[in-house]
C-alpha positions in Angstrom: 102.0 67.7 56.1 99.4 69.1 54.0 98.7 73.2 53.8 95.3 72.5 55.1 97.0 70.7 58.2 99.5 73.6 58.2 96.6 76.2 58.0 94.6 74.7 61.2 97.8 74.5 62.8 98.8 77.8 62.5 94.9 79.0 63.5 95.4 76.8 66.5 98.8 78.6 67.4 97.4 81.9 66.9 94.2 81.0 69.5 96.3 79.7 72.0 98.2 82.8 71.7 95.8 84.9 71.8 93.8 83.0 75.2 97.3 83.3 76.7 97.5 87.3 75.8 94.3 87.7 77.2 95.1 85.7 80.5 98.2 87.2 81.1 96.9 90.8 80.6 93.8 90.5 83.0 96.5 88.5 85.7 98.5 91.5 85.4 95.7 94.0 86.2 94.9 92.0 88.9 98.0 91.6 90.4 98.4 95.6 90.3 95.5 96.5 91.9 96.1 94.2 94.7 99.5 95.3 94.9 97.8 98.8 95.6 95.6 97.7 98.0 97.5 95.9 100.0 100.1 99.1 100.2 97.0 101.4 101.1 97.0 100.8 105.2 100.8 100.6 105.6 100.8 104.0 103.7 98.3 105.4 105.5 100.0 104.7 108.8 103.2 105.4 108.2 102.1 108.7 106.9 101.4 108.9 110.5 104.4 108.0 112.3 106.9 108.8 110.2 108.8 112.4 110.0 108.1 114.0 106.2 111.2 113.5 105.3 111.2 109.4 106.5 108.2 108.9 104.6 109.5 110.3 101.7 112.4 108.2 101.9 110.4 104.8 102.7 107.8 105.9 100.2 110.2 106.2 97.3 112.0 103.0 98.1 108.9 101.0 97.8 107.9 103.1 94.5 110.9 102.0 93.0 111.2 98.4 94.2 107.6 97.6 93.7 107.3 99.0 89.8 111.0 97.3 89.1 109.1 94.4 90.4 105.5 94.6 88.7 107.4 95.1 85.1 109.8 92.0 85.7 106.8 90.2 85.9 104.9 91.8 83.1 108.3 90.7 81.1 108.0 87.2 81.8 104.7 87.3 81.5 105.5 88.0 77.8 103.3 90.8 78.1 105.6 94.1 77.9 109.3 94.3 76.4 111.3 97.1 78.3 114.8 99.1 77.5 115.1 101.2 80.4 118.6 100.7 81.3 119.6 104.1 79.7 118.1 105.6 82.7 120.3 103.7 85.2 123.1 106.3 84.4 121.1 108.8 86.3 121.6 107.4 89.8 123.5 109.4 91.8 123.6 112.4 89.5 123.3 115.9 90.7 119.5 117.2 91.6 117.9 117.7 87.8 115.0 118.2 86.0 113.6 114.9 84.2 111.8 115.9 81.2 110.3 113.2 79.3 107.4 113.2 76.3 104.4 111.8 77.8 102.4 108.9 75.6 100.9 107.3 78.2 100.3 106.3 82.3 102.8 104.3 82.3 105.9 106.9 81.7 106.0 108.5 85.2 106.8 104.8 86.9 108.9 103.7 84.1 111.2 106.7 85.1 110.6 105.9 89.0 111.2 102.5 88.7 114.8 103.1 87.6 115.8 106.5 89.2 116.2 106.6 93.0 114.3 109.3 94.9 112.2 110.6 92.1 110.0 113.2 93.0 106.8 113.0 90.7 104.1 115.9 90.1 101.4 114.6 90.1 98.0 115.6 88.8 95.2 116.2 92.2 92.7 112.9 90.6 96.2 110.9 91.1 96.6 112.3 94.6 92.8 110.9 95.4 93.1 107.6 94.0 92.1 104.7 96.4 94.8 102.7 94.3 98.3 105.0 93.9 97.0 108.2 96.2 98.3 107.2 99.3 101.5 106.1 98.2 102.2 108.7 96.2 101.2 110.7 99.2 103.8 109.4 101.7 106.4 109.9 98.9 106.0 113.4 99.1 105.2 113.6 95.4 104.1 117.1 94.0 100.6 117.8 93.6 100.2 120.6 90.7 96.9 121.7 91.8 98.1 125.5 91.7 100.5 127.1 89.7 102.5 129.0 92.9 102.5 125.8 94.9 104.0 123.5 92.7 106.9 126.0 91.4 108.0 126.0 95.2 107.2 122.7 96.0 109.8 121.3 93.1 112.3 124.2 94.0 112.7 122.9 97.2 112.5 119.5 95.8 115.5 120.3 93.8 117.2 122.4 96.3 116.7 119.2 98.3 118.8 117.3 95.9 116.2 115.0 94.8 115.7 114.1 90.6 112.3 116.3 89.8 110.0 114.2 87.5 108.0 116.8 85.0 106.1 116.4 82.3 106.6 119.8 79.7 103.1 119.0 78.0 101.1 118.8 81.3 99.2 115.7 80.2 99.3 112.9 77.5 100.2 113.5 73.8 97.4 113.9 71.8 99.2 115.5 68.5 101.3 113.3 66.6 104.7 114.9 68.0 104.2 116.6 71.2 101.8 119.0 73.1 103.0 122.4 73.2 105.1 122.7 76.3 104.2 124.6 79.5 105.8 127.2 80.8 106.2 126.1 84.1 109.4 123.8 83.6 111.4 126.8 82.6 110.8 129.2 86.2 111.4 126.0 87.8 114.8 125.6 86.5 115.6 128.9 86.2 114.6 129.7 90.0 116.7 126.5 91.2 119.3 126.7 88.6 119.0 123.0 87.9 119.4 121.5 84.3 116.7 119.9 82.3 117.4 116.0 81.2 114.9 115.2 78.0 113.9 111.9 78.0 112.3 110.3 75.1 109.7 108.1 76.1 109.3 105.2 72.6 106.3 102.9 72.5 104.5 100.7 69.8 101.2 100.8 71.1 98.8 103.2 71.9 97.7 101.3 75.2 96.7 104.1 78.4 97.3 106.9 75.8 94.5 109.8 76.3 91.2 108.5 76.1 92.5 104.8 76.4 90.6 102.6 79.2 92.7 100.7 81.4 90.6 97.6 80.5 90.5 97.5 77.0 93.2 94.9 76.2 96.3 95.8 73.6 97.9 93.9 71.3 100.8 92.4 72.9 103.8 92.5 73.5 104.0 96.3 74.1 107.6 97.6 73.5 108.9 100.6 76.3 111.7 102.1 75.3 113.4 105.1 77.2 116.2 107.3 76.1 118.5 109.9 77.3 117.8 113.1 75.1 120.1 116.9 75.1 120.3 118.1 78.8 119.8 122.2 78.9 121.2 124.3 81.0 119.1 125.9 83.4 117.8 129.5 81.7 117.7 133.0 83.1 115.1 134.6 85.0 114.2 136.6 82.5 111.2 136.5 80.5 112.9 136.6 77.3 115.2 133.9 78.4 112.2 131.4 79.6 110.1 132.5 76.4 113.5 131.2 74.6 113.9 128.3 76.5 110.3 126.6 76.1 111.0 127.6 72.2 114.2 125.3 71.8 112.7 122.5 74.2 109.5 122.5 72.1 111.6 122.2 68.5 114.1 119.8 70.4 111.3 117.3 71.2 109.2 118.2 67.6 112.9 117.3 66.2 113.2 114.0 68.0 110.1 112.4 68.3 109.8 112.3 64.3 113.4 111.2 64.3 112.6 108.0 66.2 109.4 107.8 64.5 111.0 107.9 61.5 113.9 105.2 62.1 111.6 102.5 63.7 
């Protein structure tokens, strides 16, 4: 074979590939939204009949089940690769805080996907979303629309022996390590005395990062990779001891988001 026939070979590979990326990354969206939908009533009315702590049970089951579901099929898809099976370890641990960086929408149901009976906080425009609100609603996930509320709400979470998923920076990372990190995660654990399990949250593409539209296509695959970082013990009440605390979680993340930056 010639290098011309080579070339328009390879040009035709690289189209098909490319008609296929596009196929299977539209499919996908469409297969999530109708996912949501079709959730929406059954959430609503079990919301209704259900005791609080029934629907958070149900809710959280189908969290789980459905998002372990929706990324098997964006695997064979051949449109995401995933290494999540370092959070499998979690199940059945003791109540915790689970601290992961935050690079895009995607991280809170990596996380939920794998742990049973995660609690999520959850910013209010989630809580009001026709497509994840009511779901997220009959799961009893947190709603950090004031500062009081939300410290109590994931105490008792905690105290409740359920996994507490937080996010230190409070949104997506915008700098090229982290955000700084909130106070907020340190009077949590302090006032329930629960340790604080870093997660570090690896991608290759920048794809629902901030200001990223959920229909502007990525190149794909898109690599998710989660890891188990240090777990802290839970501070004192303090304020020197939280003003500590947020210091050495800040320069533990700084420390390893550049070191897995650096190796990959």
């Amino acid at each position: 074979m010639s290098d011309a026939h080579r070339k328009i070979g390879g040009e035709h590979g690289r189209s098909l590939e490319s008609v296929w990326q596009g196929v299977a990354f539209y499919f996908a969206l469409v297969v999530l939204a109708l996912v949501c939908l079709a959730w929406f009533p059954f959430a609503l009315v079990l919301r209704c009949v259900l005791s609080v702590d029934a629907g958070r049970r149900v809710g959280r089951a189908v969290v789980q089940r459905v998002w372990h579901m929706y990324f098997a099929l964006l695997r064979t898809l051949g449109a995401c690769r995933f290494d999540l099976t370092e959070l499998d370890s979690l199940a059945g641990e003791p109540a915790m805080i689970l601290a992961p960086n935050h690079p895009c929408l995607l991280d809170a149901l990596l996380i939920a996907s794998r742990v049973p009976d995660t609690c999520c906080v959850m910013k209010g425009d989630v809580a009001g979303n026709v497509f994840l609100g009511p779901g997220a609603l009959l799961a009893g996930y947190i709603v950090n629309d004031t500062p009081v509320g939300l410290i109590r709400s994931a105490v008792a979470e905690l105290r409740r022996g359920s996994p507490l998923l937080l996010f230190p920076e409070g949104t997506r990372t915008e700098s090229a390590s982290v955000n700084p990190l909130k106070g907020g995660i340190a009077l949590i654990a302090a006032r329930a005395q629960a340790p604080v399990q870093t997660l570090i949250i690896e991608t290759d593409s920048g794809f629902l990062g901030k200001g990223w539209q959920i229909f502007r296509k990525p190149a794909l695959p898109i690599t998710y990779r989660v890891t188990l970082g240090r777990r802290f013990a839970p501070p004192g009440r303090d304020h020197a001891a939280l003003q500590a605390f947020i210091g050495e979680l800040q320069r533990f993340y700084d420390g390893e988001v550049d070191t897995h930056r650096t190796r990959d």
